[in-house]
C-alpha positions, 0 to 999 in steps of 0.5 A, a space after each residue: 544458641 538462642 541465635 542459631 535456634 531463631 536462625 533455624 527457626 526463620 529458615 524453616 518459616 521461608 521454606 514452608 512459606 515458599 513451598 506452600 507458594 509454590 503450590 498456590 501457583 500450581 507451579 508444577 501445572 501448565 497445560 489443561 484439557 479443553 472441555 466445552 459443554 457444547 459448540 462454542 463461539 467468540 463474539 469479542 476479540 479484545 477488551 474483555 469482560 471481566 464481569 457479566 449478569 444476566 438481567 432477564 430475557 437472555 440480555 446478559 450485561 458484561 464490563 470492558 475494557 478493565 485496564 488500570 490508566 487505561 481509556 474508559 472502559 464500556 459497558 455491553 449487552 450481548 443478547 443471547 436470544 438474537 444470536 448473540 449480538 453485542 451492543 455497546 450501551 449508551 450513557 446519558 447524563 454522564 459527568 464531565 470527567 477524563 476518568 470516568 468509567 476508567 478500569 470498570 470491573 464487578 458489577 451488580 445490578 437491582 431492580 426497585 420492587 416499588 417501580 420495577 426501574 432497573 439500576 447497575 453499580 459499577 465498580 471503576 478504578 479511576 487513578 485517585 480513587 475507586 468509585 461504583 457508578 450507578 445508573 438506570 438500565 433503559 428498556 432501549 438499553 441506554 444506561 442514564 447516569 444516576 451517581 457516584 458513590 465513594 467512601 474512605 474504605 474503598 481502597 482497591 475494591 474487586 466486586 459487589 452485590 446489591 441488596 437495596 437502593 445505594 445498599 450493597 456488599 462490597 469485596 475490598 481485594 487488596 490494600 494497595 492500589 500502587 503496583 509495588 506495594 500490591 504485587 508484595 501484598 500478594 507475595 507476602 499472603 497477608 490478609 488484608 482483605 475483607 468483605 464492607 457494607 455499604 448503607 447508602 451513606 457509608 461502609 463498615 468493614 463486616 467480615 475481615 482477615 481474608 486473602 484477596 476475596 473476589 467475587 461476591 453474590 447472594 443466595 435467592 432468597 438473600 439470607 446468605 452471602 458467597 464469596 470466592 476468596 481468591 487467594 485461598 481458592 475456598 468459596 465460603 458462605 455467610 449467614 446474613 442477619 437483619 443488621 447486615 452483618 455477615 457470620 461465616 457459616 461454611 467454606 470449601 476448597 475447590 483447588 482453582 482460583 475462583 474469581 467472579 460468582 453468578 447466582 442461577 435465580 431458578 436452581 440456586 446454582 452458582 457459575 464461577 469463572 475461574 484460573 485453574 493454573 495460578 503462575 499464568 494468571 500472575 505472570 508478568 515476565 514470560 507472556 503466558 497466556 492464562 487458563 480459562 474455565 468456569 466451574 456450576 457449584 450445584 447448592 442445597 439449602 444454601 450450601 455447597 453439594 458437587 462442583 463440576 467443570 463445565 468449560 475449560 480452555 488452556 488459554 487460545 480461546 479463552 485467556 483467563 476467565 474472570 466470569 460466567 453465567 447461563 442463560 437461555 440455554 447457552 453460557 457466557 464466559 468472560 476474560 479479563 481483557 480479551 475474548 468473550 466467549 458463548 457456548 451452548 449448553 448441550 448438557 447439565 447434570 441434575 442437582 
């Protein structure tokens, strides 16, 4: 009897557990309506940007070439302002290592309030372990190397937040870094993620039990800390406090897998590029081309008031977007390894 009761009781766990899989994948989802705020152009075909920021002056500096064992990926500046031209940054003092700048992915940026010096973290995936970069954005916009940071804690690291020299917020993304092991941990929706801090000597884990947290940013007046949980699609704020520690303040579902977040520094708002239909995103068998779109989270005090779609594309123009933001009138969106996408902006609805 206990037999049979254990049996039933596991079935019924497999077929909740698969139904609900199911509907995270968007299974019975496909096609999206295109949506686009204004006229929109590609300026990169290939090599993708899977983050980008925008440094002031319509300069928005986006990562390429995120592919794992891959060649060392760059960092560009696209000038919103000069009719979107792309430079490829050049890197003074860089280290003498094959992998350097291998699979660059989050990055953040913080200016010295003392020296007004410009510095950029990036996360990279190099094959023995993961790193952030650090280097000095030039006014010629050359990148000069500073250092490499590494801890224990920083297994498959997905995107960051600078708060201070070498200080920041970190998301750890999965556990696993190996294909294998990764693709079970996330067909198994165990919450092994969590969000570390970084002190410039070492990370401690602040807030754990989360299901491959992505994008990372903070408010503008840096009390509190969003984060997009990927594998829930829930945004979720954190109240910081003067130990660096982070409380869970609030969450929303927002029903799309939200990757990386940038925080407007005038109106609070937040540009999420995300993956509406999550089997395309996931897909490894069939070839389907991700979905693309960018959702403005308009925010009061802090917290989340409407979202609203700005731009969507079923995966010709722009396949998967990983990141967004707005500046000087037009919006940027990036992918994962293909196109990078500028759009005007020919409306945004008031807060």
């Amino acid at each position: 009897m206990l037999s049979a009761a254990i049996k039933i009781a596991l079935l019924g766990f497999s077929i909740n557990f698969l139904l609900n899989y199911r509907q995270w994948l968007d299974w019975d989802n496909d096609a999206v309506m295109n949506v686009t705020p204004g006229s929109c152009e590609t300026i990169l075909k290939n090599g993708g940007s899977e983050d980008v920021t925008h440094i002031g002056d319509g300069i928005i500096l986006i990562s390429t070439g995120f592919e794992f064992l891959g060649p060392p990926g760059q960092i560009k500046a696209v000038d919103l302002k000069n009719g979107n031209k792309v430079t490829t940054l050049n890197i003074t003092n860089k280290p003498a290592r094959a992998d350097f700048m291998s699979a660059p992915h989050g990055i953040s940026t913080w200016r010295d309030p003392d020296t007004d010096q410009l510095f950029l973290y990036v996360i990279c995936h190099p094959k023995p372990e993961d790193r952030i970069e650090v280097f000095e954005v030039l006014t010629s916009l050359t990148l000069n190397y500073v250092r490499t940071i590494t801890d224990p804690n920083f297994d498959f690291m997905n995107d960051l937040v600078v708060v201070g020299k070498d200080k920041f917020y970190i998301t750890k993304f999965a556990r696993f870094r190996d294909f294998k092991r990764y693709n079970m941990e996330m067909f198994s929706g165990m919450k092994f993620g969590g969000i570390f801090y970084y002190d410039g000597r070492k990370a401690r884990e602040v807030a754990t039990g989360y299901y491959m947290p992505n994008g990372i940013n903070i408010s503008p007046d840096k009390k509190v800390v969003y984060v997009a949980e990927w594998g829930t699609k829930t945004l979720r704020g954190f109240r910081r406090d003067s130990t660096n520690n982070l409380a869970e303040i609030w969450s929303t579902y927002t029903g799309t897998g939200i990757d990386n977040i940038e925080v407007d520094p005038d109106t609070g708002d937040l540009w999420i590029g995300c993956h509406p239909v999550t089997w395309r995103i996931v897909d490894l068998f069939f070839g389907s081309r991700p979905v693309g779109q960018v959702v403005r989270v308009k925010m009061q005090d802090n917290s989340v008031s409407e979202m609203e779609i700005i731009y969507q594309d079923n995966g010709d123009n722009c396949a998967g977007s990983t990141a967004a933001t707005y500046a000087a009138g037009k919006m940027i969106v990036g992918t994962v390894r293909e196109q990078t996408v500028v759009c005007k902006v020919d409306y945004l609805t008031p807060n």
